[in-house]
N, C-alpha and C positions, 0 to 999 in steps of 0.2 A: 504493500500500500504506500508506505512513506519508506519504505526503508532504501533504496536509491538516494534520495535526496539527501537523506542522514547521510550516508555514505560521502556522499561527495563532500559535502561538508565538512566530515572528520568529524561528526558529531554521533556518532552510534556509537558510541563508549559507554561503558558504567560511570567510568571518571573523566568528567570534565573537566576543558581550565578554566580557572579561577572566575573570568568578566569574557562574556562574548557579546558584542554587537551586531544588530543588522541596520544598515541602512538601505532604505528602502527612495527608491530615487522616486519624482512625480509622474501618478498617471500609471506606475505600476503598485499591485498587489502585494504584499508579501506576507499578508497573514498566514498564508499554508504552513508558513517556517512556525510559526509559534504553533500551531494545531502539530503539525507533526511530532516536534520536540518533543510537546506535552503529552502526546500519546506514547511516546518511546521512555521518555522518562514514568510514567505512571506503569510501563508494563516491569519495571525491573524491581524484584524482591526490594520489601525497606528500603527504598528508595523517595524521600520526602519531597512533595510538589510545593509551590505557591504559584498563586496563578495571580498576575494581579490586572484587571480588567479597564482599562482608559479607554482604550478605540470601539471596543465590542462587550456588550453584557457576557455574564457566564454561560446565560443558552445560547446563545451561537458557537460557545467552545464546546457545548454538547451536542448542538445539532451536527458540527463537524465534525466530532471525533466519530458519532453516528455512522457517518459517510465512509473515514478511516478506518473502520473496525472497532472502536473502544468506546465503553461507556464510562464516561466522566462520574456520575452518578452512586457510581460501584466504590468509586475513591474517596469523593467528598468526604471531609470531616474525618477521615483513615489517613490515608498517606499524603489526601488531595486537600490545601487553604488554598481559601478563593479570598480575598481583598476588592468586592465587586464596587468600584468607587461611581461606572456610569447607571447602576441598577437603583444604587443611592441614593443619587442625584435626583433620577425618577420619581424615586418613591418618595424623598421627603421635602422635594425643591429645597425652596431658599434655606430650610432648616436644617438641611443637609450638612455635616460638620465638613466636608469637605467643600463648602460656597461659605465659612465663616473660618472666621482667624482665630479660633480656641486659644485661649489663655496666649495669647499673641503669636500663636505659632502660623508660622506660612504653610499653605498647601502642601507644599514638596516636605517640609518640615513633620509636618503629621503624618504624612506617607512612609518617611524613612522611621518612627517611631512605631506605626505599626507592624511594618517589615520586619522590623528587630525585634518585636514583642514574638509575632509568630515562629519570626527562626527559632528566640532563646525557648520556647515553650515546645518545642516541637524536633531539633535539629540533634538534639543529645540521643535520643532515641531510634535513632535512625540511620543508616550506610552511609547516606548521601542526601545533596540535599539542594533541589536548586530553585530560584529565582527568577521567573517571567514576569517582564513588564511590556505590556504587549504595543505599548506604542507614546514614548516621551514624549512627540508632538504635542499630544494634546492638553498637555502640562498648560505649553505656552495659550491653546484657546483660554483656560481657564486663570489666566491668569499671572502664568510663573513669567520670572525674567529668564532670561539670558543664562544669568550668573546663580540661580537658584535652579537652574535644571542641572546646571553643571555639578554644583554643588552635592546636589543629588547623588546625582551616579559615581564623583570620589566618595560618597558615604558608602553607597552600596560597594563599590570596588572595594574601602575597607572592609567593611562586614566581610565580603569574599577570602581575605587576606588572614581575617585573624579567625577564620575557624579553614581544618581540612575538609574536603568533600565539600565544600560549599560552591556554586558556581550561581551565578547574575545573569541572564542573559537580558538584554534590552535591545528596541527597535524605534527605530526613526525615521517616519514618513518623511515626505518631501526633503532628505537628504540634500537635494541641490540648493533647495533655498537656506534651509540651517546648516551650511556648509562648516562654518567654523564650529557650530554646536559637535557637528557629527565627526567631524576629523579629533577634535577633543576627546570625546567621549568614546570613540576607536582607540585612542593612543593609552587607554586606562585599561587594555584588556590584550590579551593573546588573539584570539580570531576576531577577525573581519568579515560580514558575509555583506555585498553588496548585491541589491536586487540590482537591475538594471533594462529601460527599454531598448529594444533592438535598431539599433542603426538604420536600416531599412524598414522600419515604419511594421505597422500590422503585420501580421503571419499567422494563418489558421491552424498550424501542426509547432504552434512553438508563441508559449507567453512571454517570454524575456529571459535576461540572460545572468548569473549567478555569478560573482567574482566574489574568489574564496581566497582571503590572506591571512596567513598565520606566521607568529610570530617563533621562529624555532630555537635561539637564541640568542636574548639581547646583554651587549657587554656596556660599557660606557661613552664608545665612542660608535659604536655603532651596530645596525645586529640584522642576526638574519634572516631573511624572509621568505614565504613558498607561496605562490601564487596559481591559484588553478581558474579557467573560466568552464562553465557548464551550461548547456539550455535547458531551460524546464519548460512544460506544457501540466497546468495545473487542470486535469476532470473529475470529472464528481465524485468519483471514488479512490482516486490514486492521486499519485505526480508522478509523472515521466521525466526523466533525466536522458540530453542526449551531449555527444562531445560535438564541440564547436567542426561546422562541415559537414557532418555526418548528411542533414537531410539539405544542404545546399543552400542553407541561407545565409547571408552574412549577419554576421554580428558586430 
């Protein structure tokens, strides 16, 4: 179902590293990657989730996993936190603790307090342990600056640092326009998954194009990097993975 795409990746591991980013360029998708992850991570023995919902409530991450094979469902409140912040918002509008500034704390602020309430309560018990945040953009609709997203994700990157098995993964719609946000927030982690549109515009057998960088060893002046490109085609029940060429389009 997903497990191609993990593959390419380098992300079908039990242990991941520490901070992984996606950026996701404008005008392409890249939800699959968080649906996949989460299905891959929820199928491994004590293996502890967080899901934390900005772009999409939680029933879209169950009606997808549906699609993938998995029921979210089965994990909830076991190996699966959900941190539903757009279901929230819903349900309680303005009263919403995440639309006020609780005992002065910023958005981003009460986010990284309750990420660390669910790691500390949860994370001792368990093999591994990772951290979906399915989309930082929408930080900024709601509100955040600049420097409080950034903020953010060196918190979460420490969180990742000072426990083992711990891994972060985050994603970043319109990449091209938060360009500085996302080359940032790349440089605080080991992999890079860039979604990316195809060169040549639309193509029915092929949604865009995947650039995979990983970090294999960084010294002080300089370090070294592996770069792979992939095409995906996202359908309703899988992703297909093909190598750049293969069915003759450019990329």
């Amino acid at each position: 179902m997903a497990t191609s795409v993990l593959l390419a990746c380098g992300l079908n591991e039990q242990k991941l590293p520490g901070f992984v980013h996606i950026s996701e360029e404008s005008n392409v998708d890249g939800s699959f990657l968080i649906s996949c992850i989460l299905g891959q991570r929820l199928r491994i023995s004590n293996a502890g989730t967080l899901l934390v919902c900005l772009q999409h409530h939680y029933q879209h991450y169950f009606n997808a996993g549906m699609r993938l094979g998995y029921n979210t469902n089965i994990f909830q409140g076991k190996t699966l936190g959900v941190i539903d912040v757009l279901s929230d918002m819903a349900g309680e509008g303005l009263a919403s603790k995440w639309l006020r500034n609780t005992e002065g704390q910023t958005l981003t602020e009460q986010l990284v307090e309750d990420i660390r309430a669910q790691v500390e309560s949860n994370y001792a018990s368990r093999n591994s342990y990772t951290v979906l945040i399915d989309n930082l953009s929408i930080l900024f609709n709601l509100g955040a600056s600049k420097l409080q997203v950034q903020q953010f994700c060196q918190d979460l990157a420490a969180l990742a640092k000072e426990r083992e098995n711990l891994t972060v993964i985050t994603k970043l719609s319109n990449s091209d326009i938060y360009q500085l946000t996302d080359n940032n927030v790349a440089k605080l982690g080991q992999v890079r998954i860039q979604v990316l549109r195809l060169k040549s515009g639309v193509f029915r057998e092929v949604d865009g194009k995947l650039l995979i960088e990983r970090v294999l060893d960084e010294g002080n002046y300089a370090c070294e990097e592996t770069r792979k490109e992939v095409l995906y085609k996202v359908n309703d029940r899988n992703v297909k993975i093909f190598a750049p060429g293969e069915i003759g389009v450019k990329v």
